[in-house]
DRENTORDO-900684 format. One record per atom (N, C-alpha, C): residue in one letter; atom name; y, z, x. Coordinates in steps of 0.02 Angstrom, whole numbers, padded with zeros to 5 digits. Example, Ala and Ser with C-alpha at 12.3 -4.5 7.8 and 13.67 -1.06 7.14 Angstrom:
% residues 2
ATOM  residu  atome       y       z       x
ATOM       A      N  -00284   00390   00660
ATOM       A     CA  -00225   00390   00615
ATOM       A      C  -00165   00390   00660
ATOM       S      N  -00112   00354   00642
ATOM       S     CA  -00053   00357   00684
ATOM       S      C   00002   00394   00645
This chain:
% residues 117
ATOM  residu  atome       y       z       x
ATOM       X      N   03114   03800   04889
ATOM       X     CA   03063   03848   04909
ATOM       X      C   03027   03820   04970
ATOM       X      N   03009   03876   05014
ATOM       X     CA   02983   03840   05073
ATOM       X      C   02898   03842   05047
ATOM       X      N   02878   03797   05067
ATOM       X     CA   02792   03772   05059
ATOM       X      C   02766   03843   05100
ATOM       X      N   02710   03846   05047
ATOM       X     CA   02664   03924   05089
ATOM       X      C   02694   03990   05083
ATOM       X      N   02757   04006   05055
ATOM       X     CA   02816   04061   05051
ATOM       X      C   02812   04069   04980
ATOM       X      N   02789   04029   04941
ATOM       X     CA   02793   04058   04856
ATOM       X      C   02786   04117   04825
ATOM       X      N   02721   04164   04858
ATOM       X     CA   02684   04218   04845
ATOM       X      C   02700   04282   04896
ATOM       X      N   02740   04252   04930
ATOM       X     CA   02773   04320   04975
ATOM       X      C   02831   04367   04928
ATOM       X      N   02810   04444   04942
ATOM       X     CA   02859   04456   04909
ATOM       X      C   02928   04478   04968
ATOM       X      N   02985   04499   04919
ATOM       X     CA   03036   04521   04956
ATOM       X      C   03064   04546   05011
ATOM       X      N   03004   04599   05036
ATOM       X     CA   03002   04646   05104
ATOM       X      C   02959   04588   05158
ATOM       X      N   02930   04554   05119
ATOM       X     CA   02889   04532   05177
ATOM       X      C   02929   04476   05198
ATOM       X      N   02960   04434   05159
ATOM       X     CA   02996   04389   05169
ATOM       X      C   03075   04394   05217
ATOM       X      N   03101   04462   05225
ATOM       X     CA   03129   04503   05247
ATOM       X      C   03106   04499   05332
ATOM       X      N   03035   04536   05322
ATOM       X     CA   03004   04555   05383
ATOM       X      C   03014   04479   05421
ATOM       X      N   02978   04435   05404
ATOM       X     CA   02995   04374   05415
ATOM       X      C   03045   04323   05450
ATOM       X      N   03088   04348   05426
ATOM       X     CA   03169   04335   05440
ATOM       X      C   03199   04356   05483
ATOM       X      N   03174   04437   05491
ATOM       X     CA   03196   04457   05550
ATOM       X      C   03164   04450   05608
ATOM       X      N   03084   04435   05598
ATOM       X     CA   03062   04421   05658
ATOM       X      C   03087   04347   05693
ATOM       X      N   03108   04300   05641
ATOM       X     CA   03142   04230   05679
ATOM       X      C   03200   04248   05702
ATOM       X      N   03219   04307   05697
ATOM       X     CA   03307   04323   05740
ATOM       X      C   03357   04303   05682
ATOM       X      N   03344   04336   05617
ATOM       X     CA   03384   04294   05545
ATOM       X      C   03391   04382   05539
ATOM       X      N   03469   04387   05522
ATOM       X     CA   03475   04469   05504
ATOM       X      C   03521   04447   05416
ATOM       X      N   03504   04483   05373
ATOM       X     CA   03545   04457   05337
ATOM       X      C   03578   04555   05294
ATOM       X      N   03633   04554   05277
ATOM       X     CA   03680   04597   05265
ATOM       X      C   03708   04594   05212
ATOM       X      N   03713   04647   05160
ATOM       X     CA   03747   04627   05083
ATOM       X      C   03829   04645   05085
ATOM       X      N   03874   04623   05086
ATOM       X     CA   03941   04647   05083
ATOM       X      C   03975   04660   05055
ATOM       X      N   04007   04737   05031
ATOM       X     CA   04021   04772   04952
ATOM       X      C   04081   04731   04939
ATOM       X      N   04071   04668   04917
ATOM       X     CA   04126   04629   04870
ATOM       X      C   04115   04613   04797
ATOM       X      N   04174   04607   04779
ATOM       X     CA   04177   04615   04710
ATOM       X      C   04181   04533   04685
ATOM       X      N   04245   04502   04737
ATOM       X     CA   04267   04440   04706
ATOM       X      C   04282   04425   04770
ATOM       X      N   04274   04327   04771
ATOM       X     CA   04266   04292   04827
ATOM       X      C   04326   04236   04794
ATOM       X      N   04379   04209   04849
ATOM       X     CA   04428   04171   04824
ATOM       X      C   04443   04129   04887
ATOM       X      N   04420   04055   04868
ATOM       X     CA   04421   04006   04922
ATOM       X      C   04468   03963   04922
ATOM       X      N   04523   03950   04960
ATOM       X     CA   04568   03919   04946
ATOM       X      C   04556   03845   04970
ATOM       X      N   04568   03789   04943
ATOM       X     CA   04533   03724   04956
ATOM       X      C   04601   03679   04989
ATOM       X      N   04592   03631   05027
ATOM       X     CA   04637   03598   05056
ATOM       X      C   04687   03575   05013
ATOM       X      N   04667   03543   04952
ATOM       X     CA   04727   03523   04909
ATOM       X      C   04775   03581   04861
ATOM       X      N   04767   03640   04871
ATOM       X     CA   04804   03695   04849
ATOM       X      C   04785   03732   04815
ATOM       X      N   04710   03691   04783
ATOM       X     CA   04665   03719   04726
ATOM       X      C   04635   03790   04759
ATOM       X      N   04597   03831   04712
ATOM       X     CA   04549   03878   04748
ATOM       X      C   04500   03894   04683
ATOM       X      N   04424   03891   04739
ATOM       X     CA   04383   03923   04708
ATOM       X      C   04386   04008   04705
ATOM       X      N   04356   04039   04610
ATOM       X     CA   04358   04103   04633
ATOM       X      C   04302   04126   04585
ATOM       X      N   04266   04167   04627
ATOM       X     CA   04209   04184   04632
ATOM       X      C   04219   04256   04582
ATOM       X      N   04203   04274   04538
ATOM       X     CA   04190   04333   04501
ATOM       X      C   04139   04335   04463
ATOM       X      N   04108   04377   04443
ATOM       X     CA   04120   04446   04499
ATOM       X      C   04074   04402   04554
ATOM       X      N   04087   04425   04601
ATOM       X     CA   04017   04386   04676
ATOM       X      C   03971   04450   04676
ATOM       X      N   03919   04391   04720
ATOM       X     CA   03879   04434   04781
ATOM       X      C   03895   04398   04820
ATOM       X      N   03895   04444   04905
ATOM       X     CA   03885   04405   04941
ATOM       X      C   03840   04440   05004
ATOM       X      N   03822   04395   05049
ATOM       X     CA   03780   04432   05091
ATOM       X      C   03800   04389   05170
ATOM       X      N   03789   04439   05214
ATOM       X     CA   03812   04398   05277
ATOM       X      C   03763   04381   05329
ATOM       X      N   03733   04317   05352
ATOM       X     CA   03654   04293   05381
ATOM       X      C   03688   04278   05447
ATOM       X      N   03639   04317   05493
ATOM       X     CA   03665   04290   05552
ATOM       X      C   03601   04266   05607
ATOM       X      N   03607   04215   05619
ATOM       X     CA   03560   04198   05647
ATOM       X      C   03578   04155   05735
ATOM       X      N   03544   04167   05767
ATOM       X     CA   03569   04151   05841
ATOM       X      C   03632   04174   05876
ATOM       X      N   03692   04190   05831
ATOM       X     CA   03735   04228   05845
ATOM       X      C   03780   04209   05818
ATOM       X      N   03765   04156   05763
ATOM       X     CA   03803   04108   05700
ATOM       X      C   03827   04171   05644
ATOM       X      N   03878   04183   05622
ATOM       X     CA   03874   04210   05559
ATOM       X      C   03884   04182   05481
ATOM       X      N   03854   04182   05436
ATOM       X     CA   03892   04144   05371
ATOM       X      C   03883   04199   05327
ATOM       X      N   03913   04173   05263
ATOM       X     CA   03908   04204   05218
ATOM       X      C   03882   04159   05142
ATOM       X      N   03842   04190   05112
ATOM       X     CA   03815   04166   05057
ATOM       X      C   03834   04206   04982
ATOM       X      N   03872   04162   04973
ATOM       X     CA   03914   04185   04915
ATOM       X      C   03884   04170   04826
ATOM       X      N   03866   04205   04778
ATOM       X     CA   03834   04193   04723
ATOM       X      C   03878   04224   04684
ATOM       X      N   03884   04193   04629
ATOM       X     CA   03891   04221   04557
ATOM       X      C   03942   04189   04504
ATOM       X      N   03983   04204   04469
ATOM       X     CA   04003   04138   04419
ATOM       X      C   04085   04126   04456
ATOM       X      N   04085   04062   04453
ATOM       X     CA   04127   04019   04480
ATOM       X      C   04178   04005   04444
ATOM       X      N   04232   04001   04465
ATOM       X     CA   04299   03947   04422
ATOM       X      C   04359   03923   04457
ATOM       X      N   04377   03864   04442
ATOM       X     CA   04421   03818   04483
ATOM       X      C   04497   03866   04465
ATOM       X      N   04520   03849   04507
ATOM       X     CA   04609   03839   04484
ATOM       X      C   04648   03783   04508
ATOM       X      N   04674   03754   04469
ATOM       X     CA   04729   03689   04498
ATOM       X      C   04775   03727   04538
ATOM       X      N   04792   03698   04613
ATOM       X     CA   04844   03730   04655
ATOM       X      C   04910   03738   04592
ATOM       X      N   04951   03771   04618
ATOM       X     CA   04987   03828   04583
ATOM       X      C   04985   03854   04505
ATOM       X      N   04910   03831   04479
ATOM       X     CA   04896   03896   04438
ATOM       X      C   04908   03959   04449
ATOM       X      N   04899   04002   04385
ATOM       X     CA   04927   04078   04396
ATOM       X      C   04855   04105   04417
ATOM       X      N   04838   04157   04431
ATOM       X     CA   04770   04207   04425
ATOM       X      C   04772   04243   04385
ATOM       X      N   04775   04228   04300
ATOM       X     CA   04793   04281   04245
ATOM       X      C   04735   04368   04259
ATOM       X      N   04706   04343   04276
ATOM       X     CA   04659   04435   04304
ATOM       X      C   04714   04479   04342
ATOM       X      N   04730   04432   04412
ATOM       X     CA   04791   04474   04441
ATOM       X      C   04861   04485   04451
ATOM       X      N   04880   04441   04397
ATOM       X     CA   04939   04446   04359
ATOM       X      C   04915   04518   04309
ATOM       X      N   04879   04534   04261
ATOM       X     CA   04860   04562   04227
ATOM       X      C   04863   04641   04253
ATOM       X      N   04829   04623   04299
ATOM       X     CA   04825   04704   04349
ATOM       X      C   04864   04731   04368
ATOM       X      N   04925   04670   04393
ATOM       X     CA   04998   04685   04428
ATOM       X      C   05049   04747   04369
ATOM       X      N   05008   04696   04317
ATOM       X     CA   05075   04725   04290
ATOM       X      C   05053   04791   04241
ATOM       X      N   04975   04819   04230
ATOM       X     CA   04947   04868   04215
ATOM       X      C   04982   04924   04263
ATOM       X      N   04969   04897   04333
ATOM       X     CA   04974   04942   04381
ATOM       X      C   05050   04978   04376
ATOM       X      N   05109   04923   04369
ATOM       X     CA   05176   04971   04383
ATOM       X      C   05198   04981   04306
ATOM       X      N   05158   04963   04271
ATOM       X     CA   05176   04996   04185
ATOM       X      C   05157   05076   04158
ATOM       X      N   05076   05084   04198
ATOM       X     CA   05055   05147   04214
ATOM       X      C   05064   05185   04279
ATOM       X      N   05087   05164   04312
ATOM       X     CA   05126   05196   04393
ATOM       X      C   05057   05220   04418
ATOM       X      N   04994   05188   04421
ATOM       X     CA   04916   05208   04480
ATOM       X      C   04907   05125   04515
ATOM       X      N   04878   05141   04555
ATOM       X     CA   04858   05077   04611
ATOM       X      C   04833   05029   04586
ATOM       X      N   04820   04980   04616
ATOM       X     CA   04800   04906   04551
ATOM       X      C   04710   04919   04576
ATOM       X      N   04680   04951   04622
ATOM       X     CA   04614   04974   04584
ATOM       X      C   04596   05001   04522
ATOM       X      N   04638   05050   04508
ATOM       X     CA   04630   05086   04472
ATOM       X      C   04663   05055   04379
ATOM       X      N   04706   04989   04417
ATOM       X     CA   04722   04958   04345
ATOM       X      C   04665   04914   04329
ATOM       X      N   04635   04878   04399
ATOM       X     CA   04582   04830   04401
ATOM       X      C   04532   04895   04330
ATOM       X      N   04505   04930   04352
ATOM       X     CA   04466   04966   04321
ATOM       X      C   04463   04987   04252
ATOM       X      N   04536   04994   04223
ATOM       X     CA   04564   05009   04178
ATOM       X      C   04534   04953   04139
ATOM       X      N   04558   04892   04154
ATOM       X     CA   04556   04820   04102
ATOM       X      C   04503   04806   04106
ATOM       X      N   04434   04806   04156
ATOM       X     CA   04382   04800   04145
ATOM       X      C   04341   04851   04092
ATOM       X      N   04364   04910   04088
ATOM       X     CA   04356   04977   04048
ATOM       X      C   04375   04935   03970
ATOM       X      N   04436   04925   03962
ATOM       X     CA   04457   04899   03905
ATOM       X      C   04459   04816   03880
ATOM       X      N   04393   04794   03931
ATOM       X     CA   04378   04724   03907
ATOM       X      C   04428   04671   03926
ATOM       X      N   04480   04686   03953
ATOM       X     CA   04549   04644   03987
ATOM       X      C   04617   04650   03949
ATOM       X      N   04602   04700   03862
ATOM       X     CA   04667   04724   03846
ATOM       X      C   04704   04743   03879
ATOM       X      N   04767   04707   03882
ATOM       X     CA   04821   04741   03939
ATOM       X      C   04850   04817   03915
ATOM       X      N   04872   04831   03843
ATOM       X     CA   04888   04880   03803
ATOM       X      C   04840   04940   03807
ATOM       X      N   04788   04931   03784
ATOM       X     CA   04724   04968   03771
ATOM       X      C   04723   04996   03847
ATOM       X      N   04724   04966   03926
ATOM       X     CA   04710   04971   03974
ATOM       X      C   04756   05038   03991
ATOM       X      N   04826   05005   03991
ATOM       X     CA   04885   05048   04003
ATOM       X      C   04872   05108   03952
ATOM       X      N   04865   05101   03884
ATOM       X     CA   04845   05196   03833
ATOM       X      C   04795   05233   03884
ATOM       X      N   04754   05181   03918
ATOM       X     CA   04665   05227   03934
ATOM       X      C   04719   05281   03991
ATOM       X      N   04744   05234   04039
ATOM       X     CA   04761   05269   04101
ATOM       X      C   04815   05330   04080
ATOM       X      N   04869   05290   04026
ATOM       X     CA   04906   05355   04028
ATOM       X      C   04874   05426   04001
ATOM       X      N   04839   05406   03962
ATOM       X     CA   04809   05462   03931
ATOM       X      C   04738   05507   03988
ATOM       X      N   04730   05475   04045
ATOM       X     CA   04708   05507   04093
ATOM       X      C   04648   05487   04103
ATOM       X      N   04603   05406   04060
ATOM       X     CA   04550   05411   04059
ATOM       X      C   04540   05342   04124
């Protein structure tokens, strides 16, 4: 916390930011997946993220629950989706959606869609 900034609220702290030349931007992502030098990757689900740009720097500030994978682990979520998707013949959004709908049952996922839901 910055000293003297405790009691500011949100807009003002905002106002703030932008008057130092700090723009900051929310970016409609769902999931963030970092691939690390030794083969591993971080992956971010579900994220936030937001994009701060300041002097003409851009970054991104990425939040929300984290988990490793050992390089050539599987991604059982998108393995999962893959195969929702060409079992029910709709796009892997729409399988993504399915298994989150049905808690990550792969079965349950594939009944919802065929049945039109």
């Amino acid at each position: 916390m910055i000293p003297g900034l405790g009691g500011m609220n949100p807009k003002q702290m905002e106002q703030m930011m932008r008057q130092m030349g700090i723009n900051q931007t929310p970016v409609d992502a769902t999931r963030v997946i970092v691939e690390k030098s030794d083969g591993s990757k971080l992956v971010v689900d579900p994220a936030q993220v937001v994009m701060i740009e300041m002097r003409g720097q851009k970054s991104l500030q990425v939040s929300g629950e984290f988990n490793e994978q050992a390089a050539g682990e599987k991604d059982e979520k998108q393995d999962d989706a893959a195969l929702v998707a060409e079992q029910a013949g709709v796009s892997r959004e729409k399988a993504e959606a399915a298994l989150k709908k049905a808690d990550g049952d792969i079965a349950e996922a594939i009944m919802l869609l065929e049945n039109g839901h």
